[in-house]
C-alpha positions in Angstrom: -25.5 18.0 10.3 -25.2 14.9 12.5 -22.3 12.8 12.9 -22.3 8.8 12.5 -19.8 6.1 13.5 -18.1 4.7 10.2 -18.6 1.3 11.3 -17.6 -0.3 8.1 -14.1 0.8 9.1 -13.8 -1.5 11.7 -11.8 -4.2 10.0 -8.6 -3.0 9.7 -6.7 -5.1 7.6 -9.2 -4.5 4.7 -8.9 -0.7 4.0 -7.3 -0.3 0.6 -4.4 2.0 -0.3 -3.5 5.4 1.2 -0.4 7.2 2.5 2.5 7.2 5.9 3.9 10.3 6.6 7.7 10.2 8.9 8.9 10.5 12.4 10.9 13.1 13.1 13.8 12.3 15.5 16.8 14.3 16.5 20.2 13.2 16.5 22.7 16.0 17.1 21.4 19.1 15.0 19.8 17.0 12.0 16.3 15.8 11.7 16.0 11.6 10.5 12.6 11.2 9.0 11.3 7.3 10.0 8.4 5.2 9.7 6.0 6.7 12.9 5.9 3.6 15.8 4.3 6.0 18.3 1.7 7.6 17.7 -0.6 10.0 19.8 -4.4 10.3 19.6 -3.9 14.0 18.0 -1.6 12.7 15.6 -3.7 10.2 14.3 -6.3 12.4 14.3 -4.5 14.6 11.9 -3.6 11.6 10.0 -7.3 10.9 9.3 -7.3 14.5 8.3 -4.8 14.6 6.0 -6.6 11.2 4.2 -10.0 12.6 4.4 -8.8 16.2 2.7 -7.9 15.2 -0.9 -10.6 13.1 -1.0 -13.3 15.4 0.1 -11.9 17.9 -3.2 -12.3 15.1 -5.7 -15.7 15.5 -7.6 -15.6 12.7 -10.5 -14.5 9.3 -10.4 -11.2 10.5 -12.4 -10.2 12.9 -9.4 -10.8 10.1 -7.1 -8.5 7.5 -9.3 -6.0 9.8 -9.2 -6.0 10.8 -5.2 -6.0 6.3 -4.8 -2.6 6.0 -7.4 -1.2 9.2 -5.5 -1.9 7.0 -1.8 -0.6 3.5 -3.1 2.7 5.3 -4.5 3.4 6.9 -0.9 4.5 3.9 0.7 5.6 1.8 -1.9 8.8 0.2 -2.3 10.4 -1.5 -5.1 9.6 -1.5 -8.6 6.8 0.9 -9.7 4.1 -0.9 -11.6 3.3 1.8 -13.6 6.9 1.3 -15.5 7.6 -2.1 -14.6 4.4 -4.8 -13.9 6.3 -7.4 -13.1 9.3 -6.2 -10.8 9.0 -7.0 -7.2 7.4 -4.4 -5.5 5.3 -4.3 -1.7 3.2 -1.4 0.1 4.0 -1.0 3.7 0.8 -0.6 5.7 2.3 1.1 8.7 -0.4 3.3 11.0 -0.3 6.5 9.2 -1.4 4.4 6.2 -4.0 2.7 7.9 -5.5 6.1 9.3 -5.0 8.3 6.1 -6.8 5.0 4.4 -9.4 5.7 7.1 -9.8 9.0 6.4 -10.1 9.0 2.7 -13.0 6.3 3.8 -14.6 8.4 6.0 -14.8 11.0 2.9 -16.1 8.7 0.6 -18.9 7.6 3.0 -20.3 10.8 3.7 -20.7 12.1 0.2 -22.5 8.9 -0.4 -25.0 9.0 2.9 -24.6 13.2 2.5 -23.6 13.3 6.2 -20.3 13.9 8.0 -19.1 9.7 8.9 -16.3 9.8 11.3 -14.3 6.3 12.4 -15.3 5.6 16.3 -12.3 6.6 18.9 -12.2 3.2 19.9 -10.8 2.1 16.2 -8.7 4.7 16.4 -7.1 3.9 19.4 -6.5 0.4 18.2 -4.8 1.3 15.2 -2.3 3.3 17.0 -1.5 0.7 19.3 -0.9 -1.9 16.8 2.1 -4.0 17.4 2.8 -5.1 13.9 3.3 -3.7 10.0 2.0 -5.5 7.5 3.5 -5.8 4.4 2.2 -6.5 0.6 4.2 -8.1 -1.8 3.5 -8.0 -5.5 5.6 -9.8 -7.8 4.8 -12.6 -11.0 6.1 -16.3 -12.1 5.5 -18.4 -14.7 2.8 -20.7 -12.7 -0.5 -19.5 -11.2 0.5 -21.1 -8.1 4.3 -19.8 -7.8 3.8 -17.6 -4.9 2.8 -20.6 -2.8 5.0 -21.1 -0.2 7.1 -18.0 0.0 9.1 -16.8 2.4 10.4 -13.4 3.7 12.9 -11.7 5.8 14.1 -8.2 6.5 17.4 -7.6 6.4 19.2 -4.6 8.1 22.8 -4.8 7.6 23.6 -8.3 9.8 20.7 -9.0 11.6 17.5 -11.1 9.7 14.3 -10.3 10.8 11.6 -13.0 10.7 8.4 -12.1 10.2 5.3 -13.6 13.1 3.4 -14.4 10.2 3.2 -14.8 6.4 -0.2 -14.7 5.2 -1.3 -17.1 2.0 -0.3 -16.1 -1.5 -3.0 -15.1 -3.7 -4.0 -17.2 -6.7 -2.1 -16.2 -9.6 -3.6 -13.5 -11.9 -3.0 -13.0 -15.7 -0.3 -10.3 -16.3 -1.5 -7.9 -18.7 2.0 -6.3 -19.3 5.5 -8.1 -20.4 7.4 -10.7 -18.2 6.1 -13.6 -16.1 2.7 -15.1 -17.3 1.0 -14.5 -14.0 0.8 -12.0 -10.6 0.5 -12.9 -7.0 0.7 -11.0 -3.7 1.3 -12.4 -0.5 1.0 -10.3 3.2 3.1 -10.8 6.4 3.5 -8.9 9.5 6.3 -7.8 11.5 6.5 -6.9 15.0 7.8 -2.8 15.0 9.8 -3.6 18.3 11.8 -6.0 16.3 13.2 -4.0 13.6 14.7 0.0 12.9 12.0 1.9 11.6 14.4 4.8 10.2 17.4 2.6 8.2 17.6 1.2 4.9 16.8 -2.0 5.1 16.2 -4.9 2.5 12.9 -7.6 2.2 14.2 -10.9 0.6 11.7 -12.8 -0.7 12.0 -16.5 -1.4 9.8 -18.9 -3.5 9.4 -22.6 -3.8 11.2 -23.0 -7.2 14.6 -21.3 -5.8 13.9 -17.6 -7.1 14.9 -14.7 -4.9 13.6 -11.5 -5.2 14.8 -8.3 -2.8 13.0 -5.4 -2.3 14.8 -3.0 -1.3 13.4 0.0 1.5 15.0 2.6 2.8 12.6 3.3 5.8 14.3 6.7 6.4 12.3 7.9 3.6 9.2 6.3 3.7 7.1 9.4 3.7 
């Protein structure tokens, strides 16, 4: 069976949800499970393993809904839609989500061209050297346009984290469930070298009209 480039892959910041698996780090005798910075090329690869795997077992659309809900619950933090619609919630898409999201991709691409569809090295490569995780936050307001203007920062104990940029907030959507009249989501990035990838930390997001909503995330068990 030959073996194509998934070239469709190439734009990173597109691929939809998926899962990050931890860091292990030693401090005395205990392991501290953290969001992965470094990654090799032979991790990664078995990143885009572990993404493709699940993927590759699920034979109707059903099995496939469930391995994306599985994915986009991984690295969630905050409120869980499923319970709550309208609590403030955001998916961290760190480089183990990006490459399982990959390899989930790469699944779904051969079945449909019936040939084995790998992601080039290069793209791999550039996902593990990314600088930055991006964030997504979800949350709802009472205007289609409340969102507008948001701002974020991650706080870890005393120190307040900027982020390098805050992307622009989505057009308010109808809320189907209870609360606020409409939902928005918003992205930003934040440099890894800025911020410690294995303690609890705390996203405060502020809008226009004066609301304040924190997310809490306790990175140590971001899995």
């Amino acid at each position: 069976m030959s073996v194509r480039s998934l070239t469709a892959a190439a734009r990173i910041g597109g691929v939809a949800a998926c899962a990050v698996a931890g860091l292990s780090m030693v401090f005395g005798l205990q392991p501290v499970f953290a969001i992965d910075v470094k990654l090799t090329l032979e991790e990664a690869q078995k990143a885009l393993d572990a993404g493709r795997a699940p993927m590759e077992k699920a034979n109707t659309p059903e099995e496939v809904k469930k391995v994306l809900q599985h994915a986009s619950m991984v690295t969630r933090i905050g409120a869980d839609p499923e319970k709550d619609s309208c609590g403030a919630s955001a998916i961290l898409r760190t480089k183990r989500y990006r490459l399982e999201a990959f390899g989930r991709q790469e699944a779904a691409e051969s079945k449909k061209r019936k040939i084995d569809v790998r992601m080039p090295e290069e793209f791999v490569k550039k996902v593990v050297d990314m600088p930055n995780m991006e964030i997504e936050v979800q949350l709802c307001g009472d205007d289609e346009y409340f969102a507008e203007g948001a701002l974020i920062e991650l706080q870890q104990g005393s120190k307040r984290i900027k982020p390098i940029d805050i992307g622009k907030a989505e057009r308010g959507r109808k809320n189907e469930g209870s609360g606020p009249i409409y939902r928005s989501r918003f992205t930003a990035l934040f440099a890894y070298e800025t911020f410690d990838p294995t303690t609890a930390s705390v996203f405060v997001v502020n809008l226009q009209d004066g609301h304040e909503a924190r997310i809490a995330a306790d990175f140590s068990k971001v899995k």
